[in-house]
C-alpha atoms as a printed R data frame, in Angstrom:
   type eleno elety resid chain resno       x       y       z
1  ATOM     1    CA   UNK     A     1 -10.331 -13.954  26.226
2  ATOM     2    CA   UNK     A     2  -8.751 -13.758  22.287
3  ATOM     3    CA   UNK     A     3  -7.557 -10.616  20.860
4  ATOM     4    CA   UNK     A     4 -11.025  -9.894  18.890
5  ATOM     5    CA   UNK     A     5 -13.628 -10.533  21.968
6  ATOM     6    CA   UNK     A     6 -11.254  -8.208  23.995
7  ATOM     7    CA   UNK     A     7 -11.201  -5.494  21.429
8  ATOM     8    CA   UNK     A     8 -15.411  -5.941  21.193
9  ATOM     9    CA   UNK     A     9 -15.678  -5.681  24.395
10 ATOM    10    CA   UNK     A    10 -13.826  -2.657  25.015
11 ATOM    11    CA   UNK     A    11 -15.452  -1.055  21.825
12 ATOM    12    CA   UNK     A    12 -18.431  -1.148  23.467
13 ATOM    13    CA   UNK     A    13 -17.823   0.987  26.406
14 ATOM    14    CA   UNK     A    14 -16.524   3.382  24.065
15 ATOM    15    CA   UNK     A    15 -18.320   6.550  23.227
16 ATOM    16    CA   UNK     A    16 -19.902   6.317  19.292
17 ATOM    17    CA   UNK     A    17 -17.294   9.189  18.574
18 ATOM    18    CA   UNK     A    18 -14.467   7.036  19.960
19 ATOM    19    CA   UNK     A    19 -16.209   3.832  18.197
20 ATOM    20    CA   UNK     A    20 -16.536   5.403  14.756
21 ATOM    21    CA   UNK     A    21 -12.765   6.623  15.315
22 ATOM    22    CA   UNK     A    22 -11.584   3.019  16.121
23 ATOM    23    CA   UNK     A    23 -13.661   1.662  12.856
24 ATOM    24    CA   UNK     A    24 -11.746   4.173  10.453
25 ATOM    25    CA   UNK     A    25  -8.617   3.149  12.291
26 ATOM    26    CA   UNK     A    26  -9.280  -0.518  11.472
27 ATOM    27    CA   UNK     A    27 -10.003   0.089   7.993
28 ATOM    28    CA   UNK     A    28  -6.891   2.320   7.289
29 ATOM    29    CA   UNK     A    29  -4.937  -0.882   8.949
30 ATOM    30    CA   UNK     A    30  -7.311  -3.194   6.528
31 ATOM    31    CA   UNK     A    31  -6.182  -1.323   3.280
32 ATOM    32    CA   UNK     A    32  -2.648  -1.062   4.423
33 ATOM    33    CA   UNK     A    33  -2.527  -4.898   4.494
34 ATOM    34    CA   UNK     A    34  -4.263  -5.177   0.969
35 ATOM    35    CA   UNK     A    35  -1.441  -2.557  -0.493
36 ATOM    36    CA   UNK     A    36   1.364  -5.042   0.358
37 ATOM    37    CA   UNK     A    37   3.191  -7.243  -2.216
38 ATOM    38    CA   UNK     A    38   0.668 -10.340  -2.912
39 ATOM    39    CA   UNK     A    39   3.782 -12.504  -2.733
40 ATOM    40    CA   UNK     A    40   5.361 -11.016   0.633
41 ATOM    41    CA   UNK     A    41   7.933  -8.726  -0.356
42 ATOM    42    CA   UNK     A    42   8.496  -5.694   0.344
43 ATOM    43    CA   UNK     A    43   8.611  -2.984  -2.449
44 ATOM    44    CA   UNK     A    44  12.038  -2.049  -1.750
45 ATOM    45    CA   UNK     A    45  13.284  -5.330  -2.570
46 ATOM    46    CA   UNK     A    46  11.889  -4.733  -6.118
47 ATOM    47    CA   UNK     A    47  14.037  -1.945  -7.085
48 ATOM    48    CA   UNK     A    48  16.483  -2.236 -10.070
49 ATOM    49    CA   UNK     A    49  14.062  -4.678 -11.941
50 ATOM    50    CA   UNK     A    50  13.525  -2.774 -14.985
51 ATOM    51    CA   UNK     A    51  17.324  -2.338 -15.697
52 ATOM    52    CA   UNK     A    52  17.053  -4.717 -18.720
53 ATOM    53    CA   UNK     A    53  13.803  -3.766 -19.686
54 ATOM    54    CA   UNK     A    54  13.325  -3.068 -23.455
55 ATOM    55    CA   UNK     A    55  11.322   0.012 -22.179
56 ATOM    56    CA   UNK     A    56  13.571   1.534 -19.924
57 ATOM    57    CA   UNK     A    57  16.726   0.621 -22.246
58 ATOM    58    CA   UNK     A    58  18.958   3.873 -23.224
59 ATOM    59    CA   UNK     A    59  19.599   6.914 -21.104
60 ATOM    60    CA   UNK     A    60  17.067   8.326 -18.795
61 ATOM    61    CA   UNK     A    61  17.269  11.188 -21.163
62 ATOM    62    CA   UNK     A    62  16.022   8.803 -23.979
63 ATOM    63    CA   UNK     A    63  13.884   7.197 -21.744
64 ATOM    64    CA   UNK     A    64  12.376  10.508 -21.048
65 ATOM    65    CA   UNK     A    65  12.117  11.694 -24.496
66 ATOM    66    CA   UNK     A    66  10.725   8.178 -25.427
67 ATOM    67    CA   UNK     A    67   7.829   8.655 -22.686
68 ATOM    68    CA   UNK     A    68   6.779  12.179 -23.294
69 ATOM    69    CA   UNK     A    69   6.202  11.476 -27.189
70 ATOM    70    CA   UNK     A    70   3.351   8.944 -25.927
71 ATOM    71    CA   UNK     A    71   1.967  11.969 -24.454
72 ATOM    72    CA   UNK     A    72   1.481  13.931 -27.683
């Protein structure tokens, strides 16, 4: 018996309060999946990539200054 027939079948001796609870929980674990890196890595790998950025060139006090004035 595979992974998804198992988890049907025990779904349906489930209570419709313990069913809807085990549908939310597969969603949450559906959207987790889509928030991951499309190529595979994860986020923290990312970090430090702006450090030559044109953007994000100067002091974070610049930076800062530079940001808020889009604000206005």
């Amino acid at each position: 018996m595979t992974i998804t027939e198992r988890l049907c079948a025990l779904s349906g001796e489930l209570p419709p309060d313990a069913q809807s609870e085990l549908l939310d929980f597969a969603e949450f674990l559906q959207k987790k999946k889509a928030l991951r890196p499309a190529s595979g890595v994860p986020l923290r790998e990312l970090r430090g990539g702006l450090e030559n950025s044109a953007t994000f060139a100067g002091s974070p006090m610049t930076v800062q200054e530079r940001l808020r004035r889009e604000w206005d």
